[in-house]
C-alpha positions in Angstrom: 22.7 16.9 13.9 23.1 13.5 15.6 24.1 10.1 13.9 21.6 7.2 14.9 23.1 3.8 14.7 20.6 1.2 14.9 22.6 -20.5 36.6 20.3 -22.6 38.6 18.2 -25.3 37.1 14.4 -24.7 37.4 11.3 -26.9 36.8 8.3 -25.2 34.6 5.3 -27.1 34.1 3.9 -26.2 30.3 2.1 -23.7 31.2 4.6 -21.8 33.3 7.0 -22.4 30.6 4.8 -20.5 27.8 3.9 -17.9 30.1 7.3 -17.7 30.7 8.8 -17.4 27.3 6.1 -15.7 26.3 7.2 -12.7 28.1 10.8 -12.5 27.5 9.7 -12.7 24.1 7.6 -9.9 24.2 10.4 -8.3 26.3 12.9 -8.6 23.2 10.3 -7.5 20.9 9.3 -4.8 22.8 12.3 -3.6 23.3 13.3 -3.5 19.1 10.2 -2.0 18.6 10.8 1.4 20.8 13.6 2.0 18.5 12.1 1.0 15.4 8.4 3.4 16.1 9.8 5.6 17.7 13.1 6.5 16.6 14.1 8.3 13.9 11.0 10.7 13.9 13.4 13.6 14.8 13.9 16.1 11.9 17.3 17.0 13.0 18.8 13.7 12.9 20.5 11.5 10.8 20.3 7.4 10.0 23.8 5.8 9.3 23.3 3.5 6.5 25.7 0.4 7.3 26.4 -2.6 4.9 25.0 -4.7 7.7 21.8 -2.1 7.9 21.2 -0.7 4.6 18.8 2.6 4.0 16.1 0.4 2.0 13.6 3.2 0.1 12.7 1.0 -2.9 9.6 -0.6 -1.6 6.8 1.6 0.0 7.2 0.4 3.6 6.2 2.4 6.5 10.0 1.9 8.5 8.0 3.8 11.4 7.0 0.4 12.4 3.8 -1.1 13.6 1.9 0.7 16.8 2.8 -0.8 19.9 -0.8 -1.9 19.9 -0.3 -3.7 17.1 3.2 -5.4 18.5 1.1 -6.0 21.6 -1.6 -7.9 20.1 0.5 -9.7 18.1 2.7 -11.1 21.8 -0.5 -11.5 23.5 -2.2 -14.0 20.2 1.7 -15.9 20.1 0.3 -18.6 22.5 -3.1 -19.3 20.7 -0.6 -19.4 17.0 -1.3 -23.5 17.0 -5.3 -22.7 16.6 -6.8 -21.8 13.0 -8.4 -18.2 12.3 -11.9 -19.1 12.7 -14.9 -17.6 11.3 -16.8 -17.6 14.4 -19.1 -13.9 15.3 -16.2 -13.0 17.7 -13.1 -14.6 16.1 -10.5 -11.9 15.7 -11.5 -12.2 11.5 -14.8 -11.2 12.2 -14.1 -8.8 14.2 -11.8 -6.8 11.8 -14.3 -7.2 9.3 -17.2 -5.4 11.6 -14.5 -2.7 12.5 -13.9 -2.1 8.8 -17.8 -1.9 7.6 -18.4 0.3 10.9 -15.8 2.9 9.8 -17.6 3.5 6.7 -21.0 2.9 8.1 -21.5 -0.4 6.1 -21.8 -3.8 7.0 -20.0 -7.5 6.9 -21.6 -7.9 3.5 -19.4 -5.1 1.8 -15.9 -6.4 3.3 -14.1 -8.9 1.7 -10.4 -9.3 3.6 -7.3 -10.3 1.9 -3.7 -11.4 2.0 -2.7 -8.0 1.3 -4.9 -5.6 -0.8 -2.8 -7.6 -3.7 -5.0 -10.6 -3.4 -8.4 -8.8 -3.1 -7.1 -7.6 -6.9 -6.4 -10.7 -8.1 -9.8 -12.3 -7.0 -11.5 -9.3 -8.3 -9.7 -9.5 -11.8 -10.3 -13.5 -11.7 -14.2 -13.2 -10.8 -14.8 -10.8 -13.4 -13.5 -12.4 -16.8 -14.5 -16.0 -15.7 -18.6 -14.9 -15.3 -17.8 -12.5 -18.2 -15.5 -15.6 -20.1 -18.7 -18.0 -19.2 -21.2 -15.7 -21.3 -18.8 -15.8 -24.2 -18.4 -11.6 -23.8 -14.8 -10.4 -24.6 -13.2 -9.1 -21.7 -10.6 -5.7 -21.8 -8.5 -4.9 -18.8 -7.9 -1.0 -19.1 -5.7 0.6 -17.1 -3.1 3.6 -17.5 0.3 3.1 -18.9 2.5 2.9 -15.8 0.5 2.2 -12.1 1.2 -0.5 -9.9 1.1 -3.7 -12.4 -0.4 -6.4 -10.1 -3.5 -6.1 -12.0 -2.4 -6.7 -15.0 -0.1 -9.5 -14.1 -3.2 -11.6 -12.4 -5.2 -10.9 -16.2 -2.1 -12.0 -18.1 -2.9 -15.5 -17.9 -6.6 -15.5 -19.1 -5.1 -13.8 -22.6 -7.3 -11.0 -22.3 -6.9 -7.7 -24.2 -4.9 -5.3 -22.0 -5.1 -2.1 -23.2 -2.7 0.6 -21.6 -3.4 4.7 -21.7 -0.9 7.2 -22.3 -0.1 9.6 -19.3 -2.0 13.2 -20.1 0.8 16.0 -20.5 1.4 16.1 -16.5 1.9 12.7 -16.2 -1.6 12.3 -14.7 -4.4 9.6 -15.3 -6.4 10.6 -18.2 -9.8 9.8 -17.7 -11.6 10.7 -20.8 -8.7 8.8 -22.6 -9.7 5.7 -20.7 -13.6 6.4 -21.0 -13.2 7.0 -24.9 -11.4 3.5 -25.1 -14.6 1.5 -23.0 -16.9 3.1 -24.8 -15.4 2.2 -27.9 -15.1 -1.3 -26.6 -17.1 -4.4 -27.7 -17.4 -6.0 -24.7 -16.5 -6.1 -20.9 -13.9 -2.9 -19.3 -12.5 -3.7 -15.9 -10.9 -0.5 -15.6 -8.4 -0.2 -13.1 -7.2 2.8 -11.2 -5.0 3.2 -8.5 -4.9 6.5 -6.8 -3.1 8.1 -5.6 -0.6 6.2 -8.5 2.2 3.9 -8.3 4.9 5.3 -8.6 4.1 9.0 -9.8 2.4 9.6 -6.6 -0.1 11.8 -8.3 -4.1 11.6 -7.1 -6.9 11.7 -10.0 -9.6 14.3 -9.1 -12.9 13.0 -7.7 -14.9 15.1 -10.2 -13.1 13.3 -13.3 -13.8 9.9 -12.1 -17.0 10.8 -10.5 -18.4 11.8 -14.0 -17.5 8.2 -15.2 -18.9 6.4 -12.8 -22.4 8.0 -13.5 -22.5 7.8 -17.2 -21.0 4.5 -17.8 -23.0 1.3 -18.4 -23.2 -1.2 -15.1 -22.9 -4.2 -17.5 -20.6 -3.0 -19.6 -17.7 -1.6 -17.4 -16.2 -2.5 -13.8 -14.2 -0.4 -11.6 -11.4 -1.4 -9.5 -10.0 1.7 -7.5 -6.5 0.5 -5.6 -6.3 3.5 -2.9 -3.4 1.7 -0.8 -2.0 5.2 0.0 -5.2 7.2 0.5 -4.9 7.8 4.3 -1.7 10.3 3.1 -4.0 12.4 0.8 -4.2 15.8 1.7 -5.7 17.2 -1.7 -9.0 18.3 -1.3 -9.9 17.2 -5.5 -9.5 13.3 -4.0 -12.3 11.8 -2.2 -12.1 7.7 -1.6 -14.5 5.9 -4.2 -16.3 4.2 -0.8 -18.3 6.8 -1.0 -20.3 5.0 -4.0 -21.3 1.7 -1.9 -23.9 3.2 0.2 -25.7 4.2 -2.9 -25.2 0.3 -4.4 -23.0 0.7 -7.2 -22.3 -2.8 -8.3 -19.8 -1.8 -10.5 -17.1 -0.3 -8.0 -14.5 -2.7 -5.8 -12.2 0.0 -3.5 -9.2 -2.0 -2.5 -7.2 -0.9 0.6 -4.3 -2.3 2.7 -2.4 -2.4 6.3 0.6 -2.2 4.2 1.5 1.6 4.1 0.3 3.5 6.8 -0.4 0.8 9.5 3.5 -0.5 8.7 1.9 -3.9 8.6 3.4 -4.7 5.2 5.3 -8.1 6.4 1.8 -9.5 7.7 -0.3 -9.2 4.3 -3.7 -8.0 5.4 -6.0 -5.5 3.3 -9.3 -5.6 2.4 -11.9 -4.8 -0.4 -15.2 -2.5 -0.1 -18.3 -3.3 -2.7 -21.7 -4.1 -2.7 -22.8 -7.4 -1.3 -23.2 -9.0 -4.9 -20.2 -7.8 -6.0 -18.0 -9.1 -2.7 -20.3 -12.4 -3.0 -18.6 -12.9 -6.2 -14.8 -11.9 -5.1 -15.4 -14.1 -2.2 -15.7 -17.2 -4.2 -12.1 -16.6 -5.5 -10.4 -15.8 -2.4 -8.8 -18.5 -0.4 -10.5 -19.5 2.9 -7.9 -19.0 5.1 -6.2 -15.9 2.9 -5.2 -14.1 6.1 -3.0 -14.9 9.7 -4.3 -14.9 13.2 -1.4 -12.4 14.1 -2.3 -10.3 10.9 -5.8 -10.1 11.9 -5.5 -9.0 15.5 -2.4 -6.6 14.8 -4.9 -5.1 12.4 -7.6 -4.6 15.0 -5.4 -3.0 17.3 -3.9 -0.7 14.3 -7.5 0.5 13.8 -7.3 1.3 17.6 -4.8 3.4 17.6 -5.6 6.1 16.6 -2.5 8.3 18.1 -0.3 6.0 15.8 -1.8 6.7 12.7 -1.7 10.4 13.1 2.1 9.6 13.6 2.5 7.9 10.4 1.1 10.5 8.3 2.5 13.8 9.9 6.2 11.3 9.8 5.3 11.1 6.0 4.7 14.4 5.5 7.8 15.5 7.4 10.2 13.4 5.5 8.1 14.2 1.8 8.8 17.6 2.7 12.4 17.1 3.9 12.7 15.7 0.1 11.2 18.0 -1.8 12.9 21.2 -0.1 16.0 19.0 -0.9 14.7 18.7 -5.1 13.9 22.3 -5.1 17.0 23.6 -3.9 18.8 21.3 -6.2 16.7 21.9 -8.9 15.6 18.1 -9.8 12.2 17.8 -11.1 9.8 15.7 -9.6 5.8 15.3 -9.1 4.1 16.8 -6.2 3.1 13.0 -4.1 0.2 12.1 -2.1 1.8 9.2 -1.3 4.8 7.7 1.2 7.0 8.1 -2.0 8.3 10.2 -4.9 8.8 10.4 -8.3 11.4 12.4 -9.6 14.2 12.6 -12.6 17.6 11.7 -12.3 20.8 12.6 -14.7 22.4 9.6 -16.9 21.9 6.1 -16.2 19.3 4.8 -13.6 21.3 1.3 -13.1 24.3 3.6 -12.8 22.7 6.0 -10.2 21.3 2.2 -8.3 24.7 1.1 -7.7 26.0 4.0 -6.7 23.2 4.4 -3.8 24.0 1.0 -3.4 27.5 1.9 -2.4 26.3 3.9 -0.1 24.3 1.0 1.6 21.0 3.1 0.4 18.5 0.6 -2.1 16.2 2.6 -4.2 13.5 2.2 -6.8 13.5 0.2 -9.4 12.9 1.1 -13.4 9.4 1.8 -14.5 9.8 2.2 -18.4 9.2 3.4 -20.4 10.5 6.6 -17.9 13.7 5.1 -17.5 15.5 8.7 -16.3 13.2 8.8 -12.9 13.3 7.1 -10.3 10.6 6.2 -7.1 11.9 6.2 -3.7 10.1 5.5 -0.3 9.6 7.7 2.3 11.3 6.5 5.0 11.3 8.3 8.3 12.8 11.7 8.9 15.9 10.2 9.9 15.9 8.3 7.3 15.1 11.1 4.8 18.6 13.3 5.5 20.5 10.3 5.2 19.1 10.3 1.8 19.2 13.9 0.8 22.7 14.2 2.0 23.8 11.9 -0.4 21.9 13.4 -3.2 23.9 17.0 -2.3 27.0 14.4 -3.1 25.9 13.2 -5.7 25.4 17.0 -6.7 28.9 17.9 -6.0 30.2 15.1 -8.1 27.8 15.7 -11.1 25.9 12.5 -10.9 22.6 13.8 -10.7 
């Protein structure tokens, strides 16, 4: 296996000067961004985590690295950075926005586009309980015990009820749980759901949530379904809740980002999917200019390229295999992911087992209690993943995990 370590003066008018710079900028660029796509991918190789270049697994990030569509947009929009994103039919906004609707045959009307999928949430969640708040109806915000807690960090200051569901006994979702609870509700659920879930990994079968959406009441109960890691489902019991809009289901919001498999996490651009009334309504808490002109056309061009995102996800499910070949034959429990991470169960401490990745220049997860004895890590890159899994077989020797 190999180790991978990371005089004449001239006049220029102004425009021969940004044309100029322009592309030795893109030169540089360019340059990092072969090794950071499109290195690392081999399964035989090994990353060197460095002090100065740390293994960082604790976040979610795609360390592929954009396409070099997306890196090639972004050089080519650098010059035009001094004008706003404008709104205008062919502005690169609107255009993302008419690529999104056309991918699941909708239109403008059902795409809201945000700094992130995060702030598509927080608009949501702020929409709902002020028209709910303004009819004096009390407001719940229902959602499982441990997922990704954005959502409930954006109800927190409205001191709504937020009511929290137990796992079911593998750690999964439970569904009639959470249905039990709205029904039993005097007011207003906005249930949310991420799935696949943060951190477990774990999808929630279409034909659970499916059953749900049909019986309960449209004015009574809201769903929010966070699918950032969707695109790295290979379960056949997940389908994406999009498939709801077409048949105008004005209770259902899909969020979705750029984040994970479009590596496009540094740029904050995602986006929403409802029916017209209910983006009307999400639009009138999102900021006006929420998103970046080099956000917007990176994400066109990701959407593009399509050769890319077939990358990502067979990277992802090289490296979740090289760690779950590595759990097996060590014997760690973990949860089978549909996601670019992992949850699994360490020995001892979990601050004690941080620091100790840490001294091997490798950051991963943090704490998600109340399961303090497991611990999330990203899906780097193959590379990436047998630096990793290494040091877990040191670990091993050492009786640390």
């Amino acid at each position: 296996m190999k180790n991978i370590k990371q005089d004449s003066e001239s006049t220029f008018h102004r425009r021969d000067l940004m044309k100029t710079s322009t592309i030795l900028f893109g030169g540089l660029l360019l340059g990092g961004l072969g090794k950071s796509v499109y290195a690392k991918t081999n399964p035989s190789e090994i990353f060197k985590p460095l002090k100065e270049n740390p293994l960082i697994l604790n976040s979610n990030e795609n360390s592929l690295g954009m396409s070099k569509k997306a890196h090639n947009a972004i050089i080519q929009r650098l010059p035009k950075a001094f004008r706003y994103l404008r709104y205008s039919s062919h502005s690169p906004r609107m255009e993302l926005m008419d690529k999104i609707a056309s991918m699941f045959k909708l239109t403008q009307d059902n795409i809201t586009l945000g700094n992130g999928s995060s702030e598509t949430i927080q608009a949501a969640i702020q929409a709902l309980i002020t028209e709910q708040k303004n009819t004096n109806v009390p407001v719940q915000l229902l959602i499982p015990e441990l997922t990704f807690e954005f959502a409930e960090l954006y109800a927190k200051p409205f001191n709504i009820t937020i009511t929290k569901i137990p796992f079911d006994s593998k750690m999964g979702i439970d569904i009639p749980k959470m249905k039990e609870n709205a029904e039993a509700f005097k007011g207003f659920s906005i249930v949310y759901i991420c799935n696949p879930n943060n951190p477990t990994g774990l999808i929630t079968p279409a034909k659970y949530i499916d059953k749900w959406i049909k019986e309960a009441p449209k004015d009574r109960v809201f769903f929010i379904f966070d699918e950032a890691y969707g695109e790295y489902v290979d379960d056949k019991r997940f389908q994406s809740a999009i498939k709801w809009i077409p048949l105008k289901q004005e209770n259902i919001l899909v969020t979705k980002t750029f984040s994970k498999m479009y590596a496009l996490a540094g740029l904050r651009i995602g986006y929403g999917v409802g029916s017209p009334k209910t983006i009307k309504k999400i639009r009138a808490f999102v900021e006006l200019d929420n998103i970046n002109a080099l956000a917007a056309v990176a994400a066109n061009a990701s959407l593009e390229d399509k050769e890319f995102a077939k990358r990502s996800i067979q990277a992802n499910a090289t490296s979740r295999k090289i760690l779950s070949d590595t759990l097996d034959e060590l014997k760690i429990k973990y949860l089978p992911s549909q996601a670019n991470f992992m949850f699994y169960q360490i020995k001892g401490n979990l601050k004690t087992f941080q620091k100790r990745m840490e001294d091997k220049h490798i950051i991963v997860g943090r704490e998600f209690s109340p399961l303090s004895q497991w611990n999330r890590i990203s899906l780097g890159v193959p590379a990436e993943m047998n630096a990793f899994t290494n040091e877990l077989r040191n670990f091993r020797k050492k009786g640390w995990i």
